[in-house]
LOVO-361835 format. One line per 10 residues: number of its first residue (from 1); their letters; for each residue x, y negated, z negated of N, C-alpha, C. Coordinates in Angstrom, 2 decimals. Layout:
N
NUM	a	X:Y:Z:X:Y:Z:X:Y:Z  ...
***
This chain:
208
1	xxxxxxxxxx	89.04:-124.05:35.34:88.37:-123.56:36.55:89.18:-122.40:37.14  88.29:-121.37:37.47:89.32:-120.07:38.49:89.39:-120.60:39.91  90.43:-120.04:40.11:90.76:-120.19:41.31:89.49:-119.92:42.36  89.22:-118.61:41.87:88.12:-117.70:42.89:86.98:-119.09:43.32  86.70:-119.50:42.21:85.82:-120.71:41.83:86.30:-121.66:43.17  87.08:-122.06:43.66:87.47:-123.17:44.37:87.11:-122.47:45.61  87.01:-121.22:46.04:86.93:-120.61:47.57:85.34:-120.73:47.88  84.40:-120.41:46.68:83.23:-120.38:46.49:82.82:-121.93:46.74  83.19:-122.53:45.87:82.46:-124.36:46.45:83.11:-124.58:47.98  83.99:-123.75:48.31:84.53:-124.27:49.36:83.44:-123.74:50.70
11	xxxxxxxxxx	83.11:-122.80:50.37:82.40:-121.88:51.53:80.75:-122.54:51.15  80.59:-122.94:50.21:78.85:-123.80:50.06:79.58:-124.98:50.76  80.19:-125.72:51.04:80.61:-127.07:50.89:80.40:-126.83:52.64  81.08:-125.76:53.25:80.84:-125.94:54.61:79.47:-125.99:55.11  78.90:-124.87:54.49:77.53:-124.13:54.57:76.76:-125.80:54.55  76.85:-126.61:53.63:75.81:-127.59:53.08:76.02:-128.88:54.22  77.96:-128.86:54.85:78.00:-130.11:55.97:77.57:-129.51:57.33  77.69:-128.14:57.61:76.75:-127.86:58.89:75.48:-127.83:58.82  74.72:-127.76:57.54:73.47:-128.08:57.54:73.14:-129.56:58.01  73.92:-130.19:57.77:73.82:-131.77:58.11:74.01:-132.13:59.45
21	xxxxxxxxxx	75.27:-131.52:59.77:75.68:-131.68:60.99:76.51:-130.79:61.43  75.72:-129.65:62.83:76.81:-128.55:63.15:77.99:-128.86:64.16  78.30:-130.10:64.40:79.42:-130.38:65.11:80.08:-131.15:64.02  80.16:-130.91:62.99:80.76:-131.54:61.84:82.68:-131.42:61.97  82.65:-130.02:61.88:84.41:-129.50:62.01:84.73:-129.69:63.48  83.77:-129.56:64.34:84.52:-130.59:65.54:84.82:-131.43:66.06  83.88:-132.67:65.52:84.56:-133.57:65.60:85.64:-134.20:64.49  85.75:-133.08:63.04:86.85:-134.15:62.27:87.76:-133.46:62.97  88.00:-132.31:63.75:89.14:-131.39:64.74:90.07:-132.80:65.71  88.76:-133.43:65.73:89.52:-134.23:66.95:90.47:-135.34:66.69
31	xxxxxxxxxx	90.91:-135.90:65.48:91.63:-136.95:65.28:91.15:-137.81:64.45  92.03:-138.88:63.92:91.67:-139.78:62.77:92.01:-141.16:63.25  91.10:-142.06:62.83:91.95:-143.24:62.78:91.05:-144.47:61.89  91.83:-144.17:61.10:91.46:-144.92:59.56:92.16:-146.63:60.02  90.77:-147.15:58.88:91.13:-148.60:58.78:92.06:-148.78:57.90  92.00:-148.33:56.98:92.82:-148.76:55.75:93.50:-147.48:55.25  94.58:-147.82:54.57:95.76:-146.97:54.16:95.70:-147.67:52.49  95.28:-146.58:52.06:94.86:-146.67:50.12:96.29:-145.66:49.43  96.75:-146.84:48.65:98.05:-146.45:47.90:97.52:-146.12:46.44  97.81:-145.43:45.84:96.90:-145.22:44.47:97.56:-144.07:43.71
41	xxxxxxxxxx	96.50:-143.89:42.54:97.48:-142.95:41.17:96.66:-141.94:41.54  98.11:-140.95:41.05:97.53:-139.54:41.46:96.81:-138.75:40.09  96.51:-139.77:39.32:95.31:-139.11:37.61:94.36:-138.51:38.44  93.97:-137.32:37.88:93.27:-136.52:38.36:91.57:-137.00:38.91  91.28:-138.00:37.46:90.25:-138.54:36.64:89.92:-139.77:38.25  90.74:-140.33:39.16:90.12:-141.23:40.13:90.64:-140.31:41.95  89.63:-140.14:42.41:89.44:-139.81:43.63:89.60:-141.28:44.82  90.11:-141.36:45.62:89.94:-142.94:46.52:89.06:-142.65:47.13  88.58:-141.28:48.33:87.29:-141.50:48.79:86.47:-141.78:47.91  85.77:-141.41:46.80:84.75:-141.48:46.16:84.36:-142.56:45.69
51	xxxxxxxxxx	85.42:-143.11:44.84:85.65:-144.63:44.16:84.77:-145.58:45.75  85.35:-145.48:46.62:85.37:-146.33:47.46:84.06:-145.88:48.52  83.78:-144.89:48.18:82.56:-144.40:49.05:82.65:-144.15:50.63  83.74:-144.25:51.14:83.95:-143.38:52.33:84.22:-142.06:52.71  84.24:-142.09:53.79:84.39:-140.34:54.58:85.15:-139.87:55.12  85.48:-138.74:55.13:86.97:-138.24:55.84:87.01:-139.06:57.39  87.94:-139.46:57.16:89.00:-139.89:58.35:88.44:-141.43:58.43  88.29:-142.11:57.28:87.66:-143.52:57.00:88.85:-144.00:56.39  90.08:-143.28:56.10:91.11:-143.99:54.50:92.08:-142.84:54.88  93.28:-143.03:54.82:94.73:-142.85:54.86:94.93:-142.93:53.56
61	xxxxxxxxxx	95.61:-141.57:52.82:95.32:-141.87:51.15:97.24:-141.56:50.97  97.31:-142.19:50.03:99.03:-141.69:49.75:98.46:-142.16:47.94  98.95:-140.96:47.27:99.16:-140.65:45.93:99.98:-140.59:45.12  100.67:-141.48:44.23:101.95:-140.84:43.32:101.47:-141.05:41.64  102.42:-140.82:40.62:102.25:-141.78:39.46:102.55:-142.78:39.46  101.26:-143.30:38.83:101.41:-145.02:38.71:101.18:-145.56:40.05  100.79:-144.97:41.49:101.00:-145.71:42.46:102.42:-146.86:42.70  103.11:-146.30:42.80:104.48:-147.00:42.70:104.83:-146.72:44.40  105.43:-147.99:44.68:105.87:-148.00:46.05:107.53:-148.28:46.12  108.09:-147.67:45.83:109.88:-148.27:45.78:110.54:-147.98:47.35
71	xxxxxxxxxx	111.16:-148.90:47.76:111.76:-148.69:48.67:112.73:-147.22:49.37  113.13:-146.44:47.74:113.77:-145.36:47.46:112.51:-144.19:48.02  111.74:-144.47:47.68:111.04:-143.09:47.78:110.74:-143.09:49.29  110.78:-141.86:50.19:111.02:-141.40:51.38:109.89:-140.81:51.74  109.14:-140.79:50.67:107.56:-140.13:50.91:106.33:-141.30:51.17  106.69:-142.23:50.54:105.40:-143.46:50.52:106.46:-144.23:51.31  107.48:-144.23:51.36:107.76:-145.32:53.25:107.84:-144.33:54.43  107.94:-143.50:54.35:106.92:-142.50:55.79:105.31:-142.50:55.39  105.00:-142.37:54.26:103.19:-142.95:54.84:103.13:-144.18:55.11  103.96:-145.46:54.66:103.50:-146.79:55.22:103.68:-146.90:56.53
81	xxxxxxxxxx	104.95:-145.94:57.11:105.45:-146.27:58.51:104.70:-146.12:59.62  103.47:-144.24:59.34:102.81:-143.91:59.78:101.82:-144.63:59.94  101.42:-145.00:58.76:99.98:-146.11:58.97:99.63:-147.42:59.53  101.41:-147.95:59.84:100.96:-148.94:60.29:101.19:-148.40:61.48  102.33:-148.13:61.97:102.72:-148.20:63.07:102.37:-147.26:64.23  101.71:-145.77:63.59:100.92:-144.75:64.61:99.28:-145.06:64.31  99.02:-145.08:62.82:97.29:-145.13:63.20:97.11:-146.46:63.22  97.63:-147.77:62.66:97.57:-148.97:63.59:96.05:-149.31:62.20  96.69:-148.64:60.84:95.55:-149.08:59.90:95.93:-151.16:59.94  94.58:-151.79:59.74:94.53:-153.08:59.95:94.59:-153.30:57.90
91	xxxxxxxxxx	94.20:-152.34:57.14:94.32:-152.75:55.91:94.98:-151.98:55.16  95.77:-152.48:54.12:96.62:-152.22:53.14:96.26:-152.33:51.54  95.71:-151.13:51.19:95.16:-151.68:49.41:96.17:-150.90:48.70  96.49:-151.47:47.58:97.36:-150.39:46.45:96.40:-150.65:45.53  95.86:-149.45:44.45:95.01:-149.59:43.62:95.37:-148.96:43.11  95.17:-149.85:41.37:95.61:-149.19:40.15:94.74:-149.05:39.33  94.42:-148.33:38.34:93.15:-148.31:37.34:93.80:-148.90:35.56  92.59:-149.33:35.39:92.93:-149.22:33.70:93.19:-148.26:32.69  94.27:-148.26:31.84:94.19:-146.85:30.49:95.05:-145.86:31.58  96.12:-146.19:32.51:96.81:-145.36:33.18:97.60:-144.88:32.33
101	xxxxxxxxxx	97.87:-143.47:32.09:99.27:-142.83:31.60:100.53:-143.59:31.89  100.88:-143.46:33.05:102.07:-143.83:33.89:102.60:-145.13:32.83  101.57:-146.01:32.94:101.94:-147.35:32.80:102.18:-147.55:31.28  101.51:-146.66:30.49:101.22:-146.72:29.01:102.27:-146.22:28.24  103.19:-145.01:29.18:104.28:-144.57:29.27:105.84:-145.29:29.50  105.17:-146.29:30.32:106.33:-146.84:30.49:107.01:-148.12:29.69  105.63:-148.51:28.89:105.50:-149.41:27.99:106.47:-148.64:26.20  106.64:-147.72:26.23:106.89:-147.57:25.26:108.32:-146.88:25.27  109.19:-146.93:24.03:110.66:-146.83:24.25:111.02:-145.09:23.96  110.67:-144.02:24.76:110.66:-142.67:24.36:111.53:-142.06:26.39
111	xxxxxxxxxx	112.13:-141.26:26.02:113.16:-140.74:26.41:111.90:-139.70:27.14  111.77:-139.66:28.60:110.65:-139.10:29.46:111.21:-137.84:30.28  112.40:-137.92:30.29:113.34:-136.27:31.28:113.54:-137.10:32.91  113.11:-136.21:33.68:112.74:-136.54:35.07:111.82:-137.71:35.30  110.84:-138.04:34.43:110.04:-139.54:35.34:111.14:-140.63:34.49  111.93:-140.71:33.90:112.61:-141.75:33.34:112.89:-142.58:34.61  113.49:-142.57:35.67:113.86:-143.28:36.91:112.52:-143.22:37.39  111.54:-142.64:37.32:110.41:-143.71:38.15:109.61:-144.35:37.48  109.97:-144.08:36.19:108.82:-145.29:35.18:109.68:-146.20:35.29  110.93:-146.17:35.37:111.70:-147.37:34.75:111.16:-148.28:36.10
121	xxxxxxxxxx	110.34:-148.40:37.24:110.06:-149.15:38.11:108.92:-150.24:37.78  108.24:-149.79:36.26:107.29:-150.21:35.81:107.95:-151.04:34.98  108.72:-150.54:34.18:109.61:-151.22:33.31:110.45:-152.65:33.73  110.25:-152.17:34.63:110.89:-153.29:35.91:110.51:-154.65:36.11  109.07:-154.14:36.03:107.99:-154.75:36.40:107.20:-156.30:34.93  107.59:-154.52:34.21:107.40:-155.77:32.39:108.77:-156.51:32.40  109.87:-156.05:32.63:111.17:-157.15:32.66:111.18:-158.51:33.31  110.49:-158.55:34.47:110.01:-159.30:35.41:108.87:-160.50:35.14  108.33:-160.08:34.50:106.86:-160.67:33.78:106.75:-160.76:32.14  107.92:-160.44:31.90:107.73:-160.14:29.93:107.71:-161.25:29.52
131	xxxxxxxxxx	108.04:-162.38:30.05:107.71:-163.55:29.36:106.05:-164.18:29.01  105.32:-163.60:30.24:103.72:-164.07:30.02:103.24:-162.28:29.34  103.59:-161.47:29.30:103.19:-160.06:28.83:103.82:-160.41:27.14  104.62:-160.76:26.79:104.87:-160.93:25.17:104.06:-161.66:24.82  103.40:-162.66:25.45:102.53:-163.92:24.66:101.06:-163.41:24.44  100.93:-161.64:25.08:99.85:-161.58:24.83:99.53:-160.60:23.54  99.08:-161.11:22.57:99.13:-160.75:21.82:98.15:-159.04:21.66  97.28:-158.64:21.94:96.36:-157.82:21.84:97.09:-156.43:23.08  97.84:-155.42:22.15:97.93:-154.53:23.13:97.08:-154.47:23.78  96.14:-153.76:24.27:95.28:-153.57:25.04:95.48:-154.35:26.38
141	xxxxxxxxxx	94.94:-155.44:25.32:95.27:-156.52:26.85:96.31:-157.04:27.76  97.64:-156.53:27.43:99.00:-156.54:27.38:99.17:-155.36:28.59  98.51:-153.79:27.75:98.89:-153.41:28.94:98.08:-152.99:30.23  96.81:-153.46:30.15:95.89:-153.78:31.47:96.64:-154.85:31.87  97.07:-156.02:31.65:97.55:-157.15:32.47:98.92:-156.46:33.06  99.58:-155.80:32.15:100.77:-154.88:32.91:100.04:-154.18:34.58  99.25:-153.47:33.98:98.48:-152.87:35.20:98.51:-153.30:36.59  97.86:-154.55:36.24:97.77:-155.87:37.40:98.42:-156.31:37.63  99.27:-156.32:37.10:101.16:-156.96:37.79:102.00:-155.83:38.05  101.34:-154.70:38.17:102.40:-153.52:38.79:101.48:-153.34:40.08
151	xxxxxxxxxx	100.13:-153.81:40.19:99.65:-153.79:41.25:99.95:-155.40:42.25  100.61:-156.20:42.06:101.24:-157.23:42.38:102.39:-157.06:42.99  103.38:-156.26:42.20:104.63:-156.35:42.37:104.85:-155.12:43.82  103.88:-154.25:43.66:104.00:-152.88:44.45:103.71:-153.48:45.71  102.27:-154.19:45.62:101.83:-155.23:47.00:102.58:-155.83:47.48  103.72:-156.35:46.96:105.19:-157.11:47.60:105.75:-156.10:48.04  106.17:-155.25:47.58:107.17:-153.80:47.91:106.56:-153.74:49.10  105.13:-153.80:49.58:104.44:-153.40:51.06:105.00:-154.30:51.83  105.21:-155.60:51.99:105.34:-156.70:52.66:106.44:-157.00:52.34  107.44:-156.60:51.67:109.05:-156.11:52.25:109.40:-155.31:52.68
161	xxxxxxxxxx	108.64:-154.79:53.50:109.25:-153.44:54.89:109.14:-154.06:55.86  109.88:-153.08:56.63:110.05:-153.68:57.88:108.66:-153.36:58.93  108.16:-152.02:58.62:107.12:-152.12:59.60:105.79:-152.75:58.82  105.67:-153.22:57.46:104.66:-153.95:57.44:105.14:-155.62:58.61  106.17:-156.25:58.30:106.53:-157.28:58.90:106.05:-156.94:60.11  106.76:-156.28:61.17:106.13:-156.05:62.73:104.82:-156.00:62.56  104.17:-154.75:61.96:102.37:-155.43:62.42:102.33:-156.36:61.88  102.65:-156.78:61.06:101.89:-158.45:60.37:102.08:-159.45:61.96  103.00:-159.33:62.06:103.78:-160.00:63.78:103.02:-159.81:64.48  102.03:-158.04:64.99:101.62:-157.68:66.46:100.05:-157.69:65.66
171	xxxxxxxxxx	99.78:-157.96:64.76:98.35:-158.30:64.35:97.83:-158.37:62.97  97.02:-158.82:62.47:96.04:-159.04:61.51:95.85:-157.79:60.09  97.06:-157.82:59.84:96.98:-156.66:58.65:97.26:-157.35:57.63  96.38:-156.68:56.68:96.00:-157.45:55.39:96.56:-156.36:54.15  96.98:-157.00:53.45:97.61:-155.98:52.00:96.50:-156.99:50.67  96.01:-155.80:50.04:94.90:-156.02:48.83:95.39:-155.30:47.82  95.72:-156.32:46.72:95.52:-155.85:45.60:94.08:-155.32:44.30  93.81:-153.90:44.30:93.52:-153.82:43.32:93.11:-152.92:42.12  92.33:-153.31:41.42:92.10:-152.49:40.25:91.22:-151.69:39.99  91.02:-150.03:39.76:89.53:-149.60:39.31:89.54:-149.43:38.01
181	xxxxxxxxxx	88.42:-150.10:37.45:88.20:-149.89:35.92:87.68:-148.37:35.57  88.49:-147.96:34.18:87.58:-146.36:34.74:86.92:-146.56:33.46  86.58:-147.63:32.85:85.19:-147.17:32.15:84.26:-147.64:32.73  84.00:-148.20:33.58:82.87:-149.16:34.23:82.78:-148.38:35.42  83.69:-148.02:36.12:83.57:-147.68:37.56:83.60:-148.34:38.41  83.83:-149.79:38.31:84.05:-150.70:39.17:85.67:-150.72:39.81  85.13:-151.58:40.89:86.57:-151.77:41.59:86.87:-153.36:41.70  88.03:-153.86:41.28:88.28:-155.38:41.03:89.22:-155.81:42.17  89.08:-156.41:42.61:89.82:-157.24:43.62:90.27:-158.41:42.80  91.94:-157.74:42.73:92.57:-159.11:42.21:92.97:-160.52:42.97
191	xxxxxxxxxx	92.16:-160.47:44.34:92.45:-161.74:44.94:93.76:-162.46:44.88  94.65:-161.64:45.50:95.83:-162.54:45.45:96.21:-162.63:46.49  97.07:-163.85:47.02:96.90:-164.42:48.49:98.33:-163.83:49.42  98.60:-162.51:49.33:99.66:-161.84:50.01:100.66:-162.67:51.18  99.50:-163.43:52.24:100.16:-164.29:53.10:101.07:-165.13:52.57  100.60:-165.60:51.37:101.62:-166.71:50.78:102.82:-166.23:50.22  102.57:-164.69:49.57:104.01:-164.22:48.66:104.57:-163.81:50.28  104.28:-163.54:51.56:104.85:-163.18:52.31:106.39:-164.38:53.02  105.66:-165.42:53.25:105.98:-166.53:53.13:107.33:-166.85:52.49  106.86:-166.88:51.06:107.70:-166.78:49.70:109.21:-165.80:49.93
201	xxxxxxxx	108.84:-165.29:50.17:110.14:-163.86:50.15:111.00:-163.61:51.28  110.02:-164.59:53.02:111.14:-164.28:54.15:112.37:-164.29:54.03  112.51:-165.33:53.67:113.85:-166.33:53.57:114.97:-164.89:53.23  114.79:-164.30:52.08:115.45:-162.88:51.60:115.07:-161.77:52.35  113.58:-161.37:52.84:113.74:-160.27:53.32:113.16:-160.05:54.30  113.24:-161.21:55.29:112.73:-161.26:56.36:113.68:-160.30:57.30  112.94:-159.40:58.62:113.82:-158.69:59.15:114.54:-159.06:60.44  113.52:-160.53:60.82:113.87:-161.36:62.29:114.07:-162.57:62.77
***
């Protein structure tokens, strides 16, 4: 795609939302305040508004590879800090898709340059779980179930901070794990009961 190309959809794109609505850019002018704060992979191939069918200033989006949340990174714990604690988002999803690079990458024993320290968080993740991940016999299925346990493990990473703990304390915030399939297009809710791993983990990383 040319560049020029991107100014052009950009100038129909306005043209087509003031046709809809000419107070459109004034009221998104005025402020945001999203329910949910969507953690997710930055593959080109999945969009979070779209997947999810909302509208600007509906979703707080934070993007990396692999959707990885490490305590280290200074970029995704200033978006968690923000979200809970200034826009006062009530929900927490990290979503991972199937057939991810990141993860497919990290599965295998090859020397990566610069992402070597942030795959190895995935790697982490199969170290952690390699006992039920070896028994499965069918790559494939080995590393989609990887998938879902890096979307597990990251969901903990949320609910060992400190400002997830305080809102959990000053109200009703919920952390969701899950998955978009990208051949189907669906979105899977891995139903896992966060309150309980919260529970699970005070004892170590409780902050009060």
């Amino acid at each position: 795609m040319k560049i020029q190309k991107i100014f052009e959809n950009n100038k129909q794109w306005v043209q087509n939302q003031l046709a809809i609505d000419k107070d459109y850019f004034k009221n998104l002018s005025k402020g945001q305040s999203p329910e949910i704060l969507y953690i997710g992979c930055a593959d080109s191939r999945v969009t979070a508004e779209e997947l999810m069918g909302v509208g600007p200033g509906e979703a707080f989006v934070h993007r990396n590879i692999a959707n990885m949340v490490p305590n280290t990174d200074l970029s995704a714990m200033s978006v968690i800090d923000y979200a809970l604690t200034h826009l006062k988002v009530n929900h927490v999803v990290v979503c991972r898709h199937y057939y991810c690079g990141g993860v497919k990458a990290a599965m295998q024993s090859e020397d990566l340059g610069i992402l070597n320290p942030w795959l190895r968080n995935i790697r982490d993740v199969y170290r952690i779980h390699r006992k039920e991940l070896n028994a499965i016999e069918n790559e494939d299925e080995r590393y989609k179930r990887l998938v879902e346990l890096n979307v597990q493990e990251q969901c903990v990473n949320v609910i060992k901070t400190s400002q997830y703990q305080k809102a959990f304390a000053d109200r009703n915030v919920t952390v969701h794990g899950w998955v978009f399939d990208i051949h189907s297009g669906k979105l899977i809710d891995l139903k896992i009961n966060f309150e309980d791993k919260l529970k699970d983990i005070q004892e170590i990383y409780r902050i009060s």
